[in-house]
N, C-alpha and C positions, 0 to 999 in steps of 0.2 A: 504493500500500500504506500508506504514510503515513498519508493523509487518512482512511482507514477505522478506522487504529488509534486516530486522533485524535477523532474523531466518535462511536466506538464506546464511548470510556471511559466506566463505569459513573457517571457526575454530570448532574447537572441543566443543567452550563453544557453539556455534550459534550451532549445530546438537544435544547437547545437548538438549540445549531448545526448540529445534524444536522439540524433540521426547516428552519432556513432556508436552508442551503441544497442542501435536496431539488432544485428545480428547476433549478438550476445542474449539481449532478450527472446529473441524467437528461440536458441538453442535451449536455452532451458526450460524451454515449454514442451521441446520434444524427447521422441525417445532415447534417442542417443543422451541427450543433455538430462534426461533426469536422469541414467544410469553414472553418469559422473559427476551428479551433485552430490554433496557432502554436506550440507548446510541445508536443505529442503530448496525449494521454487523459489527463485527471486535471483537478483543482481547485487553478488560482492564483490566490490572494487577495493583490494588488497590496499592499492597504492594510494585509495583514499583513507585507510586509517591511518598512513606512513606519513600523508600531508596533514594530516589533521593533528597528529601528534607533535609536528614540528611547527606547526600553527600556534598550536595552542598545547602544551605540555599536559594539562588537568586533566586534557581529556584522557589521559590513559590512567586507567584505577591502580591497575595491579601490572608489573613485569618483570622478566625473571631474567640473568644473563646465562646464555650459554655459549659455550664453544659451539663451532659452524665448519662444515667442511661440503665439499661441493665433489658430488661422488661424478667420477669420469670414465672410470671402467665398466660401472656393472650394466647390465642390460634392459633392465627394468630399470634403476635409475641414473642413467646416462642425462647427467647435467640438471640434478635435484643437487638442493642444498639441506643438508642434515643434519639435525639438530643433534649436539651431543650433549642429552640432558643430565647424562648417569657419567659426567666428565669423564670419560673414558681416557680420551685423546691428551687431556692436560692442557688444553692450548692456552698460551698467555693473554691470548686477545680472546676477547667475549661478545659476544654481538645481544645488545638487548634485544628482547621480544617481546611483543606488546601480549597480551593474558584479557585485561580486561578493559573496558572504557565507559565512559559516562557517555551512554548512547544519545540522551539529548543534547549533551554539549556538541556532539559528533553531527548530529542531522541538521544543528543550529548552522553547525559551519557550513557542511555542504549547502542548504538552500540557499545560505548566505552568497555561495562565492559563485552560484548562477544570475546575482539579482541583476 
């Protein structure tokens, strides 16, 4: 419901976004695309909680740091990046990861930065 109201606002950025991503919304309406939802029916845009967060910091509740390695070998995940949450690997560098977020501060942004 969300993403309809958000797409829908009468601006030039909201018809934008709406036309890019047309075909994201049609895929998870179909078969193929419900079989690789993970989240139920609708439109997550990953790199809108990454701008939101750098937006506005508040918005993320809860995050954890983990080591990150980007598997290149194997075959199934050829160029996934994998979280190492049981620190296996030791790595000195940590990549935070967003856990949880103050959804309305989150949905204020987005309509905001269509207006």
């Amino acid at each position: 419901d969300f993403f309809q109201k958000w797409i829908n606002q009468n601006t030039e950025k909201a018809r934008f976004m709406k036309n890019i991503t047309a075909l994201t919304a049609e895929f998870t309406k179909g078969d193929q695309g419900s079989k690789e939802l993970h989240f139920g029916h609708g439109f997550v845009s990953c790199d809108s909680y990454a701008m939101a967060a750098a937006v506005d910091e508040s918005v993320v509740t809860e995050d954890a740091q983990y080591g990150v390695s980007v598997e290149l070998h194997g075959t199934m995940t050829r160029g996934m990046m994998v979280l190492d949450t049981l620190d296996l690997l030791k790595l000195k560098h940590k990549a935070t990861v967003f856990l949880k977020c103050d959804m309305e501060k989150f949905k204020q942004l987005l309509m905001n930065a269509l207006k």
